[in-house]
C-alpha positions, 0 to 999 in steps of 0.5 A: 330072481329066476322063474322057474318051469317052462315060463322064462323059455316062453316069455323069452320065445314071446318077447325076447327083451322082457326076458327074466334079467331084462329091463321089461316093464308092464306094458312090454308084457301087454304087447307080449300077450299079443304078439302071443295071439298072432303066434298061435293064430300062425301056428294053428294056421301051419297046422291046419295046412298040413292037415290039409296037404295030408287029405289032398295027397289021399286023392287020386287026382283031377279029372279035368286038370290032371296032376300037372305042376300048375294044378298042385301050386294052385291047390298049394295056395289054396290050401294055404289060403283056406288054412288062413282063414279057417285059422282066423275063425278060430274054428279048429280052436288050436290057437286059443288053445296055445293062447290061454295055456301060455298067457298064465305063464305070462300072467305069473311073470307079470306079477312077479315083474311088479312085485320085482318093481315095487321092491326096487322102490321101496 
């Protein structure tokens, strides 16, 4: 049975070996839906660094340090840094925004994997 709209493209994206055809059972699934957390928690954190190398190329620069090439790697890194945590905090709410839109997506192939399972025993 092939899914269709968006769902095996994103389940295979998740977890490529419970992909539609493979041989997943549930608890592949259950991993699935939580590598999926991690990948939207990355992602929202890749978002909001470039937000934030956005707003610092806006400033003139640093008084005190200059625009020298150590003072841009270390702003770098913090940047990076703060876009870590701001992510884990989930306070921009990107990544759970991700999460909940694909875990239907899952949901529905989960159900269809049981239902493809109990078929099979019968």
């Amino acid at each position: 049975m092939q899914l269709s709209g968006i769902t095996p493209a994103v389940y295979a994206a998740v977890e490529p070996k419970a992909a539609p055809g493979g041989a997943a059972g549930i608890r592949t699934v259950i991993e699935a839906k939580k590598k999926l957390d991690g990948l939207a928690s990355d992602f929202e954190s890749i978002f909001v660094n470039m937000l934030m190398e956005k707003m610092r190329g806006s400033e003139k620069g640093n008084a005190l340090f200059g625009n020298s090439p150590g003072h841009r790697m270390f702003s770098e890194m913090q940047d990076e840094h703060y876009a870590r945590e701001l992510s884990k905090q989930q306070i921009f709410g990107i990544g759970k925004m991700i999460t909940e839109r694909f875990k239907g997506h899952l949901e529905l192939y989960e159900t269809m994997q049981a239902t493809r399972e109990a078929r099979k025993e019968k």
